[in-house]
C-alpha positions as CSV (number, residue, x, y, z in Angstrom):
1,X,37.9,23.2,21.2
2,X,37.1,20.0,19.8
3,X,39.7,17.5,19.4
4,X,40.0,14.5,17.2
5,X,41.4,11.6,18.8
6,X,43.1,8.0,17.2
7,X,42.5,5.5,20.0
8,X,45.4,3.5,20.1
9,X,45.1,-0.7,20.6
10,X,47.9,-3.0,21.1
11,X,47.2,-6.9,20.2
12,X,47.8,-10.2,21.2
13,X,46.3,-13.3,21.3
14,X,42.4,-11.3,22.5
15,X,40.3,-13.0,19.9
16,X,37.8,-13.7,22.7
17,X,37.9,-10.0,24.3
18,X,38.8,-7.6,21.4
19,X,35.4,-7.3,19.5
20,X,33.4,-5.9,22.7
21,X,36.7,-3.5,23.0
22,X,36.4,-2.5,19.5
23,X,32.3,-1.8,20.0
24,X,32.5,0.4,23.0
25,X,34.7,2.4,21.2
26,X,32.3,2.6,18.4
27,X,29.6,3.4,21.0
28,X,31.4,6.3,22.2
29,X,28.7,9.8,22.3
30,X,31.8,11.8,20.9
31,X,33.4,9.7,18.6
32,X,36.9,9.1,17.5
33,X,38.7,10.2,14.1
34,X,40.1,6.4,13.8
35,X,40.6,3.6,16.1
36,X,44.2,2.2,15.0
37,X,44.6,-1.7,16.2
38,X,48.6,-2.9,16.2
39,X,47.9,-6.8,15.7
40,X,51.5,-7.4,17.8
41,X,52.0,-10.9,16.2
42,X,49.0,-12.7,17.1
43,X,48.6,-16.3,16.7
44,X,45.0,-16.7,17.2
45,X,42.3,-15.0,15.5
46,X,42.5,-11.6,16.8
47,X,43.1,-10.4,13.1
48,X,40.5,-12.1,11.6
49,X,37.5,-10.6,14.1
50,X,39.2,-7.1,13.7
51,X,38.5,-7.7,9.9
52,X,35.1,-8.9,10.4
53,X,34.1,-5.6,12.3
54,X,32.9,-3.3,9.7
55,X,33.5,0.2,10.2
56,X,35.6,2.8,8.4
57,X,37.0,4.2,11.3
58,X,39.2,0.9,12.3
59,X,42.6,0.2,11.1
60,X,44.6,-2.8,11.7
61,X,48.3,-2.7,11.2
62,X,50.2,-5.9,11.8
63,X,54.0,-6.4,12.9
64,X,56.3,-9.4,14.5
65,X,55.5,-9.9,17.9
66,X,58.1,-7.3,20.1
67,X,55.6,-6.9,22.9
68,X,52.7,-4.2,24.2
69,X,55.3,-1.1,24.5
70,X,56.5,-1.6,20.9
71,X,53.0,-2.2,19.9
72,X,51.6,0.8,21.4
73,X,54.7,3.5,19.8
74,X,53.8,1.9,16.4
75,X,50.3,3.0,17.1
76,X,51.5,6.6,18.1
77,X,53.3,6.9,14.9
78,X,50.5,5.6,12.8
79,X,47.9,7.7,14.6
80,X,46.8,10.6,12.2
81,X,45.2,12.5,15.0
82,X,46.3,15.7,17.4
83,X,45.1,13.2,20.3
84,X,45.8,9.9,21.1
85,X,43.5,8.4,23.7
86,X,44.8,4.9,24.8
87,X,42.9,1.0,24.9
88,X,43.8,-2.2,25.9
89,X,42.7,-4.9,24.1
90,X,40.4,-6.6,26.8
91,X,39.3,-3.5,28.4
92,X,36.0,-1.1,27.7
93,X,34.9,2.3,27.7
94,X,31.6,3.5,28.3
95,X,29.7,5.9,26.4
96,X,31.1,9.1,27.6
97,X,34.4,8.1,27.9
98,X,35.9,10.5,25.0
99,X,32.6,13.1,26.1
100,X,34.7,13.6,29.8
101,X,37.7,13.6,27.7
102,X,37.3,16.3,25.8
103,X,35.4,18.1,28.7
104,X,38.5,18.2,30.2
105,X,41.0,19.6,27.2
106,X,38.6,22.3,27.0
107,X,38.3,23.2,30.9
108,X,41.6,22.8,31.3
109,X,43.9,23.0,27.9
110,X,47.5,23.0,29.0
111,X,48.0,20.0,30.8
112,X,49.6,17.1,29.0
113,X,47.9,13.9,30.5
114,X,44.1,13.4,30.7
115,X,42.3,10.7,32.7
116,X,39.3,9.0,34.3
117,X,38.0,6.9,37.1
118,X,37.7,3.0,36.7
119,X,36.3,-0.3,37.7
120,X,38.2,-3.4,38.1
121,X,36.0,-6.1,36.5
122,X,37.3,-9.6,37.6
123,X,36.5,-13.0,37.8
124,X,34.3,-12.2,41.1
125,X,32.5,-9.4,40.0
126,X,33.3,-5.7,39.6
127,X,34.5,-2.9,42.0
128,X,35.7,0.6,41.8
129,X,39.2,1.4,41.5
130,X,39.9,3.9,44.2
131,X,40.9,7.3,42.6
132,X,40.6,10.5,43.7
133,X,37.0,12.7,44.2
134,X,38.0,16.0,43.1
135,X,37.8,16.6,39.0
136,X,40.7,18.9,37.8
137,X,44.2,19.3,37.6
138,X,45.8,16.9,40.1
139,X,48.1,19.0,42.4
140,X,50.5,16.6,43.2
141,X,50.3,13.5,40.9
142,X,53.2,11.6,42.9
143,X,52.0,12.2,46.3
144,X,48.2,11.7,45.3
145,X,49.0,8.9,43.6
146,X,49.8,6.9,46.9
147,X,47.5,4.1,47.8
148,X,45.1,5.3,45.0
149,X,44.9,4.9,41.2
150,X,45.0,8.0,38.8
151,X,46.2,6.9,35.4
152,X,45.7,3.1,33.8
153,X,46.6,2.1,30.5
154,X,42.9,2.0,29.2
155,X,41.9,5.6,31.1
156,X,44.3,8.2,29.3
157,X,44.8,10.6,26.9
158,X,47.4,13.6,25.9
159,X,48.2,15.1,22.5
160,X,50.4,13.4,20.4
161,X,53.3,16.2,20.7
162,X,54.4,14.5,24.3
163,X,55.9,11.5,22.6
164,X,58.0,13.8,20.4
165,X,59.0,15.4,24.2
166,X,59.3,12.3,26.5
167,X,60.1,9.5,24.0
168,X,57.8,6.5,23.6
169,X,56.9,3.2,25.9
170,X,60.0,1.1,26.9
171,X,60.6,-1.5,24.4
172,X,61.1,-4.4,25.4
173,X,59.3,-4.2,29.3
174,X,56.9,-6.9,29.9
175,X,55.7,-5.7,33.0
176,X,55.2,-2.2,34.3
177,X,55.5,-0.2,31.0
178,X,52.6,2.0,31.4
179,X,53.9,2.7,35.0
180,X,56.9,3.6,33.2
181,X,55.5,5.7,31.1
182,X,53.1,7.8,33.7
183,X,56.3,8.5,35.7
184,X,58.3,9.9,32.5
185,X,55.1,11.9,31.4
186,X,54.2,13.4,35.5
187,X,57.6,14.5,35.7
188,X,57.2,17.2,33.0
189,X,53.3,17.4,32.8
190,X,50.5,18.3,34.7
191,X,47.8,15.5,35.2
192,X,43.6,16.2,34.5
193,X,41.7,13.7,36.4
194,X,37.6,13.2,36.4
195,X,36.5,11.0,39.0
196,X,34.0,9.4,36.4
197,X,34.4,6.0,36.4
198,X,33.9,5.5,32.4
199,X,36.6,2.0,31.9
200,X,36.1,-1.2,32.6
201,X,39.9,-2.5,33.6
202,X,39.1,-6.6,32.9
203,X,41.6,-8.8,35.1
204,X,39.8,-12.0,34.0
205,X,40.5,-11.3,30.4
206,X,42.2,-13.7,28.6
207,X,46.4,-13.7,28.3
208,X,46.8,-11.1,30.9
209,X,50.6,-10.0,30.3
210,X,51.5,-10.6,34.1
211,X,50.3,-14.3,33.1
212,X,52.9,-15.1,31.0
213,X,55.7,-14.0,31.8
214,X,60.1,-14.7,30.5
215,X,62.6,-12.8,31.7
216,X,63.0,-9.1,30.1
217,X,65.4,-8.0,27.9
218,X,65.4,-4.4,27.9
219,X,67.5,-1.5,29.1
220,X,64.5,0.1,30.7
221,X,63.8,-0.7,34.6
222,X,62.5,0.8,37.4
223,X,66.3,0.7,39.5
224,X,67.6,3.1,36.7
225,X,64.3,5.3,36.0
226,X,65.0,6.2,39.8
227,X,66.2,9.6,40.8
228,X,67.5,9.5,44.5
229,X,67.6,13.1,44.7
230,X,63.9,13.3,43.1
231,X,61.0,14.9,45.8
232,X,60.1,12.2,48.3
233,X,56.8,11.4,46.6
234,X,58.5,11.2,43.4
235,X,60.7,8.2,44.6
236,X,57.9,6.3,46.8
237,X,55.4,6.2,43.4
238,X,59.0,4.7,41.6
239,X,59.1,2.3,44.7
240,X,55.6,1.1,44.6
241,X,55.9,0.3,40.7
242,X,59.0,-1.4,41.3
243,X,57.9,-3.2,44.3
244,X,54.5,-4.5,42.8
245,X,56.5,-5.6,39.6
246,X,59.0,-7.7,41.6
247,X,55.8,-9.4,43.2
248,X,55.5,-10.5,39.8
249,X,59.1,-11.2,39.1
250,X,59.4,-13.2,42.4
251,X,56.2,-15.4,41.9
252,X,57.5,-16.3,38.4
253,X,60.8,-17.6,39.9
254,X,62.9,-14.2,39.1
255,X,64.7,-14.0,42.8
256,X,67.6,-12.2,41.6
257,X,65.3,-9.4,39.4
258,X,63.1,-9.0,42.9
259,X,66.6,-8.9,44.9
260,X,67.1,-5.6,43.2
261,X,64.4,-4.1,43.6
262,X,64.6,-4.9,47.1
263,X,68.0,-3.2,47.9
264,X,66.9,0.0,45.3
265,X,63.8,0.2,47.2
266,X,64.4,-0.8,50.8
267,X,64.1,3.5,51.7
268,X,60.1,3.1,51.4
269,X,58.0,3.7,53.7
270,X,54.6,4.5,52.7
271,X,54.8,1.1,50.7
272,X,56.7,-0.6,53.5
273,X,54.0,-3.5,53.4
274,X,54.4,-3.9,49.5
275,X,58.6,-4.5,50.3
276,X,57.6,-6.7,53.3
277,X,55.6,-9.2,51.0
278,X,58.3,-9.2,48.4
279,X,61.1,-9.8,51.0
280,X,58.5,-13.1,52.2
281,X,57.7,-14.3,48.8
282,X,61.4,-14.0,47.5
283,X,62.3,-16.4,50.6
284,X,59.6,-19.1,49.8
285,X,60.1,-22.1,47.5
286,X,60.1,-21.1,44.0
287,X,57.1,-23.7,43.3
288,X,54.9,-22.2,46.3
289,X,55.5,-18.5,45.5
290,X,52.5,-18.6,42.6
291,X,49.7,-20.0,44.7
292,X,50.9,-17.9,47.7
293,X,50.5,-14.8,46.0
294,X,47.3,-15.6,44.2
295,X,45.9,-16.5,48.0
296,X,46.7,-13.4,49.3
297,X,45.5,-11.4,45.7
298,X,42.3,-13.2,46.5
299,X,41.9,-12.1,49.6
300,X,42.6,-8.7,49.0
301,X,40.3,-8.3,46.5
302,X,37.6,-10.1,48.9
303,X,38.7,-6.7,51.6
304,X,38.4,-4.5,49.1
305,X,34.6,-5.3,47.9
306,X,33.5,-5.5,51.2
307,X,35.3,-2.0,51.8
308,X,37.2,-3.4,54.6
């Protein structure tokens, strides 16, 4: 089997990142069909270094700015490909990125999500996401999920039919929409995982969309996504997506959108610590809760490279 993929790009405001995105695409040992790039409204010159970038296989499609999920279903209905293998417009693949990928279809054809390892490239250097160190069909994505990262927004791929089968990103979610998406897509498909680590995941990239943030206005969330009567892994992977995202919500001054998360949420307790620090922060001074949280990021990330 050798499938064709469209690599799908959302845009905004990357001029700075989205050439070297573009190029590692390009660079890929088994190329794509196309590499489709949804300009979502930028106001920079994203477009214009898109154009400069001559190759056959990009597209650019511009539209109104309505945000990264409406950006990336436009993609997925202008891809022209059986596959769609997904991109963020800071991040990078590495050479055998789409190699693994298709590895994987072929070893294992009927799941509907395919993935890699990852690094988390920031501001003070790079470190390996931790993911899991078995390559194959994940037996539990929910449960394995816990404390460890299996799917990312730059790492995935899956034919195009599961769109058609789970409906597309939620339009109109600034934060958490790929999160979203992986619970909608692991609650009717198996998961393929490689341990490679072929994606650069690039916090320091310019206009990160937990960055800027106004208040959502969507009927998508996390509280109604949740199934109380789902398997008990099921509803702690919900709760730590809803609990990181009202982090978020609380630094940027959103109490009340935090509060509910809080009282959905409150039942967790593999991610007890995660409802602990949103339960501090939403009781701090609005003006301190940004430079709290970034301390304690900081310092996170500081354990974590240091494997602490």
């Amino acid at each position: 089997m050798n499938p064709a993929f469209s690599v799908l790009i959302p845009l905004y405001n990357k001029e700075r990142e989205i050439e070297s995105t573009i190029r590692s695409v390009l660079a890929q040992r088994y190329p794509p069909q196309e590499i489709v790039v949804v300009d979502d409204g930028s106001t920079d010159r994203s477009a214009e270094v898109v154009r400069s970038i001559a190759s056959p296989l990009v597209r650019l499609i511009a539209q109104p700015n309505a945000g990264e999920c409406a950006a990336r279903n436009r993609a997925i209905r202008e891809a022209r490909s059986e596959w769609v293998a997904l991109l963020d417009a800071d991040d990078r693949w590495h050479p055998g990125f789409l190699e693994e990928i298709a590895a994987l279809i072929a070893e294992y054809p009927d799941c509907g999500v395919y993935c890699t390892g990852f690094n988390i490239v920031s501001a003070e250097g790079s470190h390996p996401a931790r993911g899991l160190d078995r390559r194959g069909v994940v037996a539990d994505y929910f449960r394995d999920s816990a404390h460890r990262y299996i799917t990312t927004s730059s790492s995935v791929a899956m034919p195009r039919r599961v769109f058609d089968e789970v409906g597309g990103f939620p339009e109109g979610m600034k934060i958490g929409g790929d999160l979203y998406q992986w619970i909608k897509l692991a609650r009717r498909y198996r998961v393929c995982y490689s341990p490679l680590r072929a994606v650069d995941y690039v916090t320091a990239a310019s206009n990160r969309s937990t960055a800027i943030y106004t208040p959502e206005r969507t009927p998508y969330s996390f509280e109604e996504l949740y199934d109380p009567a789902a398997p008990l892994a099921e509803r702690e992977f919900v709760a730590r997506a809803a609990l990181g995202k009202a982090l978020i919500l609380s630094a940027k001054g959103d109490t009340e959108a935090a509060d509910r998360a809080i009282r959905t949420f409150r039942f967790t307790r593999t991610y007890r610590r995660t409802l602990r620090k949103v339960q501090v922060l939403n009781r701090l001074p609005r003006a301190w809760r940004p430079a709290v949280l970034a301390l304690y990021n900081r310092l996170a990330w500081m354990i974590a490279r240091k494997g602490m």
